[in-house]
C-alpha positions in Angstrom: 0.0 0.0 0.0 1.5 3.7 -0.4 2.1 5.6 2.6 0.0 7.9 3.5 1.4 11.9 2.2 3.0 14.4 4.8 1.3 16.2 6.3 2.7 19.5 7.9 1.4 20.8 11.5 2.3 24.6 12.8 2.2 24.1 16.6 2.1 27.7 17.8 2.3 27.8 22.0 3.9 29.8 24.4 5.0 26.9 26.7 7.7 25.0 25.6 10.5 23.2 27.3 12.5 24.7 29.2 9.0 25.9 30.8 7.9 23.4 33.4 4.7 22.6 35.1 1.4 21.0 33.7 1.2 23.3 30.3 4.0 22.3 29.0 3.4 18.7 28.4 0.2 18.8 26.0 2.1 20.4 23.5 5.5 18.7 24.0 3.6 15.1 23.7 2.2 16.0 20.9 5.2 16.9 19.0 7.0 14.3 20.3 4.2 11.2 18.9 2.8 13.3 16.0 5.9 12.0 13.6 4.7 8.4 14.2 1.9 9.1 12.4 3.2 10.9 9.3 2.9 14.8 10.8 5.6 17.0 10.7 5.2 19.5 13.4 6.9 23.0 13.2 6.7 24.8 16.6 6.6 28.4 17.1 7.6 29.2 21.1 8.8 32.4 23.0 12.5 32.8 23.2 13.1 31.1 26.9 15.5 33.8 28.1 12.1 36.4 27.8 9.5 33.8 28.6 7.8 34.3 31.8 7.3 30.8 33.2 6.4 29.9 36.9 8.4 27.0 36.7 11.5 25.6 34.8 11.9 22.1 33.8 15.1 22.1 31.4 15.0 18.0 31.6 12.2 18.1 29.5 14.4 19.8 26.9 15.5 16.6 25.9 11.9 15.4 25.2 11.8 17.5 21.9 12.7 15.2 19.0 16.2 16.4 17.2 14.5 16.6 13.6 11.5 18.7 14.8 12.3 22.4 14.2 11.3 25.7 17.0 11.3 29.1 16.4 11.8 30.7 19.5 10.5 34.7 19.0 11.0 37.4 21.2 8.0 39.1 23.7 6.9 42.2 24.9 4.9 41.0 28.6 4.4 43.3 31.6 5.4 40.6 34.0 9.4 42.1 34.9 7.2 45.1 36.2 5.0 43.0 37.8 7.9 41.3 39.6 9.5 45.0 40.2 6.3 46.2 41.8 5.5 43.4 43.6 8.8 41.2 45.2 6.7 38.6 43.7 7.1 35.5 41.1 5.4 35.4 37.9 1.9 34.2 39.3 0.5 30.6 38.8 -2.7 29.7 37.1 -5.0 30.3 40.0 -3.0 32.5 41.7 -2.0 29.5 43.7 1.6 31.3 45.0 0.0 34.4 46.1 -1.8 33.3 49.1 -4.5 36.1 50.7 -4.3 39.1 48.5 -3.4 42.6 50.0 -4.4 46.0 48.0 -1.7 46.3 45.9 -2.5 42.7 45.2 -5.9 43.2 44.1 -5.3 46.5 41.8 -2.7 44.6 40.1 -5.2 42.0 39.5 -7.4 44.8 38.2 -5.3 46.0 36.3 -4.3 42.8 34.5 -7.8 41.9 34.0 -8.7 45.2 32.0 -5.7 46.5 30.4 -4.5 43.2 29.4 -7.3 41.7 27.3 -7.2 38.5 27.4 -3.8 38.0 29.1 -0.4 39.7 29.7 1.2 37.3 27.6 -0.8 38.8 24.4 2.5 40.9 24.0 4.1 37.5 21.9 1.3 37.5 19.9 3.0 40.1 17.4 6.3 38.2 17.5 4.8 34.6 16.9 2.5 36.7 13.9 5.7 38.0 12.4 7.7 34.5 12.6 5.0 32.7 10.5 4.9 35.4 8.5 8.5 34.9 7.0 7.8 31.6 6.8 4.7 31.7 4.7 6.9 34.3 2.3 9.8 32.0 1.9 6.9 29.9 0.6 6.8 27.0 3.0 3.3 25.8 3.4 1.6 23.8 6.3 -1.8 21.6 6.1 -3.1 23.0 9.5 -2.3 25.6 12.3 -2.7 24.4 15.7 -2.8 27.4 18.7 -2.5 25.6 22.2 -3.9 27.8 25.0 -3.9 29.2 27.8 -2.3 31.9 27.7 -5.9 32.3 25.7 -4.1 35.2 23.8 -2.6 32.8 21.8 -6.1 31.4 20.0 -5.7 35.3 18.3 -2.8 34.3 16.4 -4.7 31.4 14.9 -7.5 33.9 14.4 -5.6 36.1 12.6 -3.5 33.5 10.5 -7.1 31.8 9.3 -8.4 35.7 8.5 -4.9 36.4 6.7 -4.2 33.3 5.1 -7.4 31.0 5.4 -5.6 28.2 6.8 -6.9 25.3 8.7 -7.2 26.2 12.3 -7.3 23.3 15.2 -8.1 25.5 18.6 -6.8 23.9 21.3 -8.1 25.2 24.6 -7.0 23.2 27.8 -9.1 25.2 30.3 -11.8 26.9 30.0 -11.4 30.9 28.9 -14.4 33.2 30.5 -15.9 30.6 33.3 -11.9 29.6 34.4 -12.9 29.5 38.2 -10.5 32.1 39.4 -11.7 34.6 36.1 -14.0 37.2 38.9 -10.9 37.6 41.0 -9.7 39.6 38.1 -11.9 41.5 38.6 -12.9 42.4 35.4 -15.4 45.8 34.4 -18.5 45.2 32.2 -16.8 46.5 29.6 -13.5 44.5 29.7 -15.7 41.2 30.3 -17.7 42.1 27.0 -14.2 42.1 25.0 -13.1 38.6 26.4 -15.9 37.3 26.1 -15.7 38.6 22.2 -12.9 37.3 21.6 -14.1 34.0 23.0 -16.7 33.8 20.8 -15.0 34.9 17.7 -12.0 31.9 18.2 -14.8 29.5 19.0 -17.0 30.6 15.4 -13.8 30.7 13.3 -11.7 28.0 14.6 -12.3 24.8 11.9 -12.0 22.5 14.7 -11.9 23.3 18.5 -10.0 20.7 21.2 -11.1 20.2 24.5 -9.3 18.2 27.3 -13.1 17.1 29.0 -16.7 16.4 28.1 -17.6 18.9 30.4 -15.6 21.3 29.3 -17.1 20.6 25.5 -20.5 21.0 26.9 -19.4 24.0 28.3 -18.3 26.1 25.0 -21.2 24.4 23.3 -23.6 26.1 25.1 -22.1 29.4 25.0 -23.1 29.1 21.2 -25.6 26.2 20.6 -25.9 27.0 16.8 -22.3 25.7 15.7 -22.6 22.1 14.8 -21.1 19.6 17.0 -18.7 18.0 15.2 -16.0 21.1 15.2 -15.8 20.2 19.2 -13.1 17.0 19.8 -12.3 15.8 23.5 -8.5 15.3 23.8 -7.9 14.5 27.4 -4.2 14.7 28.6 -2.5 11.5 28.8 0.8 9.9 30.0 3.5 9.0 28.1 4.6 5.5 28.2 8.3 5.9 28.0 7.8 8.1 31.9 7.2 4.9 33.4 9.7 2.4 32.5 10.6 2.5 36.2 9.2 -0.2 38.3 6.4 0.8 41.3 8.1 1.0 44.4 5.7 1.7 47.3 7.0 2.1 50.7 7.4 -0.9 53.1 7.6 1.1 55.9 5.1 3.3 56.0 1.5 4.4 54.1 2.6 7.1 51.9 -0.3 9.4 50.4 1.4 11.9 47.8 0.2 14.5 45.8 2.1 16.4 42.7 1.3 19.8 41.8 -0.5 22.9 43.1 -3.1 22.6 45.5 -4.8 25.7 47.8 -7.3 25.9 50.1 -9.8 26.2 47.3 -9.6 22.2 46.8 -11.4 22.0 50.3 -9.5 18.6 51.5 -9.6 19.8 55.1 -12.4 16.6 55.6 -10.2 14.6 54.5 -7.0 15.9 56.4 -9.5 15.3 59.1 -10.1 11.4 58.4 -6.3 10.7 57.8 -5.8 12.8 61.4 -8.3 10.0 63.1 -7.1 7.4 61.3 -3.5 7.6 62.4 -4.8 8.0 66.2 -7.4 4.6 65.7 -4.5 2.9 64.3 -0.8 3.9 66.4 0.7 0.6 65.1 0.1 2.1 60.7 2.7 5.0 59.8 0.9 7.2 57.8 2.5 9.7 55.8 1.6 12.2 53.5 4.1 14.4 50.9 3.3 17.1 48.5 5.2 17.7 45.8 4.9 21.0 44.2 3.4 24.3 45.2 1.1 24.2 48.4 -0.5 27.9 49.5 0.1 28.9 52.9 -3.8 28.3 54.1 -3.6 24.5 53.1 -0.5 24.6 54.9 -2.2 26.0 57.9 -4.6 23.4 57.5 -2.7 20.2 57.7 -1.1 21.9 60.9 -4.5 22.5 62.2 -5.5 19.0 61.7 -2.5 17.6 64.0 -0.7 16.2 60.8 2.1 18.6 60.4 4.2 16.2 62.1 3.8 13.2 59.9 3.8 15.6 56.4 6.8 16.2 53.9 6.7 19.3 51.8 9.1 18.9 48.3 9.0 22.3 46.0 9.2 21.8 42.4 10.6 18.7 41.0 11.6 17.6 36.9 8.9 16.0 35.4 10.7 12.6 35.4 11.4 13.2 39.7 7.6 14.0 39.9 7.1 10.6 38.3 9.5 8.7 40.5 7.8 10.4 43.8 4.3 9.0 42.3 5.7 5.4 42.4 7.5 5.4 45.6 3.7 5.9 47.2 1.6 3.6 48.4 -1.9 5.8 47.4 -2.2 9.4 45.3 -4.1 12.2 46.3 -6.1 14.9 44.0 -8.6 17.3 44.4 -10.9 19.1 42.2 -11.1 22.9 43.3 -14.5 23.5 45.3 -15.7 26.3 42.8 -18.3 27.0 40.7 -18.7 24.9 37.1 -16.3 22.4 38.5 -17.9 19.2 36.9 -15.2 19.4 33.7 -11.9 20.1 35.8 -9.8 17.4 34.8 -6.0 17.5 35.6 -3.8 16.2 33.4 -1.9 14.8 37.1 -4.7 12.0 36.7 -3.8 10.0 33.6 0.1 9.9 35.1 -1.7 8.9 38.6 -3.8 6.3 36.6 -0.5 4.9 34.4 1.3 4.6 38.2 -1.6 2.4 39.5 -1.9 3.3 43.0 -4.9 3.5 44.4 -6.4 7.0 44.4 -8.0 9.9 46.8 -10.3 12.2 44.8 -11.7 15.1 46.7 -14.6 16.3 44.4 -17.7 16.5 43.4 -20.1 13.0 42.2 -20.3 12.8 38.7 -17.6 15.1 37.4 -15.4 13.7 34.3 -12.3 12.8 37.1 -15.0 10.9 39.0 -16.4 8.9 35.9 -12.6 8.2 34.5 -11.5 6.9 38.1 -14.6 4.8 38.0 -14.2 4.2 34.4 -10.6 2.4 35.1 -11.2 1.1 38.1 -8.8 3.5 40.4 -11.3 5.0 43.0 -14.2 7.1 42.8 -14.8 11.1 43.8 -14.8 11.7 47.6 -17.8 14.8 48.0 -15.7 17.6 49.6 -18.1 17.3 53.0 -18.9 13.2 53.2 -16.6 13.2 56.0 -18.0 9.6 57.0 -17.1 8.6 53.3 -13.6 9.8 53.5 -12.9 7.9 57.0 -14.2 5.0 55.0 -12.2 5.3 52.9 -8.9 5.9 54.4 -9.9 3.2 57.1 -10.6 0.4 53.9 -6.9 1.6 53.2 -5.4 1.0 56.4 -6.7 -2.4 56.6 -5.5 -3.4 53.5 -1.9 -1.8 54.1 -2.2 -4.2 57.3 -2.6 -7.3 55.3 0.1 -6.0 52.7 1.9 -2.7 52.7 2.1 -3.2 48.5 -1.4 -1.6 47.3 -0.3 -1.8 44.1 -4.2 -2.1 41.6 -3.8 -4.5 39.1 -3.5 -3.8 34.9 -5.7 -0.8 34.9 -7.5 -0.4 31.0 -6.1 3.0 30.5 -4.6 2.5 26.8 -6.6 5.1 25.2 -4.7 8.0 27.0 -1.5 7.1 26.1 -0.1 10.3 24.6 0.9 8.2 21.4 -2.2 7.2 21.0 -3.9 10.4 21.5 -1.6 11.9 19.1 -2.8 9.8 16.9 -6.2 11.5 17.2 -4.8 14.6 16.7 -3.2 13.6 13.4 -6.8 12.8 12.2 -7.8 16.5 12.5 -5.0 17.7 10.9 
């Protein structure tokens, strides 16, 4: 049979090794599978030395496939003033570094959420224009565009490439834009919500094909415009990549380990269950229970676990490389996440899961019934959502765990039927809508 022809991909996203964190690895998994399935991606990024990241990863540098080609640009961003102003780091998504904002917190909030429409970061969006611009000139030609966001700014650049040039435009979106649950501390004015919300609409019309990471999230956009046809909206959850986990599962013997990687605030209300690990350690002296967090943890959740007489038995580790975050996940015994306790929180998916479903622990879900992370944990037999105030559930729970640490401290599920988010294979999918 003949092979099937080349097709040629512009990935065009702001994060890009050596960024770290959770929005880097969409992208970079993507590029790194896509040639497998006869796409060549070109990838237009922000020169690292001007990039604001929260976090670095340069490990993942060595992800990126020699042969694929990145055009790093430069950027015009308000975040060194921001840093000047403030004594602060760039912010996370969430605001999950900043703790309890004071005044000059809050007007800088207000001032990023109406004088930079959609985002800060829409100061690339120039550069990353001009960059496909001399490529398009020197006559190089590619099937499809694909604009990975947030930064949301970034779905412009695909706007104005399809308006420019009509090319094929794949919208990639991996949270929501207008109902992100931190979007009213921005504090945004009528008029300044009426723009994003424009611009919203406008990427969401255009766009030939828009990618979601949830169901929820699909239904989400959907409804904010019932009238396009269902068929531009694809669900492309996160995945893991194979090739993280080559390393062999290596719970504890010694003690009950309960990790979690990433951020987590006070906004993913696990004090309930803080509270049933707390009376679970007292009920059983004879079980060492432990609990680490790996990653950023706000100063109230801190407070918290103090509160709940567990400071003493908890390990704090700041930002890791991706390939430590993995090791930490299989030295555990059980995984922890949490789905924020805010409003339209059904579609929150975290792309932490799928790597928490490829380590096959067993795992702690602090959300709400129903939501997507609830019907995937159920869906592959890892657990189920833990309702933020079924306190008697979450002793239950932890107490089912105990027992069976008792019997066995390896709690280790078996083959869990998670092939399908494999980032190969959901590269694949991608290559379909190119």
């Amino acid at each position: 049979m003949p092979s099937s022809p080349l097709l040629r991909l512009l990935v065009i996203t702001y994060y890009w090794p050596p960024s770290g964190g959770a929005g880097v690895q969409r992208c970079l998994k993507f590029v790194k599978h896509l040639g497998h399935f006869n796409v060549e991606p070109t990838v237009i990024t922000v020169d690292a030395h001007q990039a604001s990241y929260p976090v670095r990863d340069a490990s993942l540098l060595a992800e990126v496939p020699p042969t694929v080609r990145v055009i790093r640009t430069g950027t015009t961003e308000p975040f060194e003033s921001y840093k000047k102003l403030t004594g602060r780091a760039v912010p996370y998504g969430g605001f999950a570094n900043e703790g309890k904002p004071g005044p000059g917190q809050q007007m800088l909030r207000f001032v990023r959420g109406n004088l930079f429409i959609p985002d800060p970061r829409r100061g690339w969006n120039r550069h990353a224009l001009a960059a496909v611009e001399k490529l398009l000139a020197a006559g190089e030609q590619f099937d499809a565009v694909l604009t990975s966001s947030p930064p949301h700014s970034t779905q412009l650049i695909g706007l104005e490439l399809q308006r420019r040039h009509g090319l094929r435009w794949l919208a990639d979106l991996r949270d929501p834009w207008t109902d992100i649950y931190y979007y009213k501390d921005l504090h945004h004015t009528p008029l300044a919500a009426w723009l994003d919300r424009r611009y919203e609409h406008q990427v969401l019309t255009r766009a030939d094909a828009v990618l979601v990471t949830s169901p929820e999230t699909k239904r989400l956009f959907q409804a904010k415009l019932p009238g396009l046809p269902a068929t531009k909206f694809h669900v492309l959850p996160n995945g893991y990549d194979e090739s993280d986990f080559r390393q062999p599962s290596q719970p504890p013997q010694d003690c009950l380990r309960i990790t979690h990687t990433g951020t987590i605030t006070e906004l993913y209300h696990i004090n309930r269950l803080l509270e049933a690990v707390a009376a679970c350690a007292v009920a059983h002296p004879a079980v060492p229970l432990r609990l680490r967090f790996v990653g950023q943890v706000s100063a109230q959740l801190r407070e918290q676990i103090a509160a709940a007489g567990l400071a003493n038995i908890t390990e704090f580790i700041n930002f890791v490389p991706h390939d430590q975050s993995v090791t930490y996940l299989l030295e555990s015994s059980v995984l922890l996440m949490a789905i924020p306790d805010v409003p339209r929180n059904l579609g929150i998916l975290p792309g932490k899961v799928f790597e928490y479903l490829a380590a096959g622990k067993p795992i702690l879900c602090v959300g709400p019934r129903g939501c997507d992370a609830d019907q995937l944990l159920q869906e592959c037999g890892a657990g189920q959502a833990l309702p933020y105030e079924d306190a008697a559930l979450m002793r239950a729970t932890v107490e089912q765990l105990v027992q069976r640490w008792q019997v066995g401290p390896n709690l280790d599920l078996p083959t869990l039927e998670h092939g399908r988010y494999s980032r190969r294979a959901l590269a694949g999918e991608l290559a379909g809508l190119v």
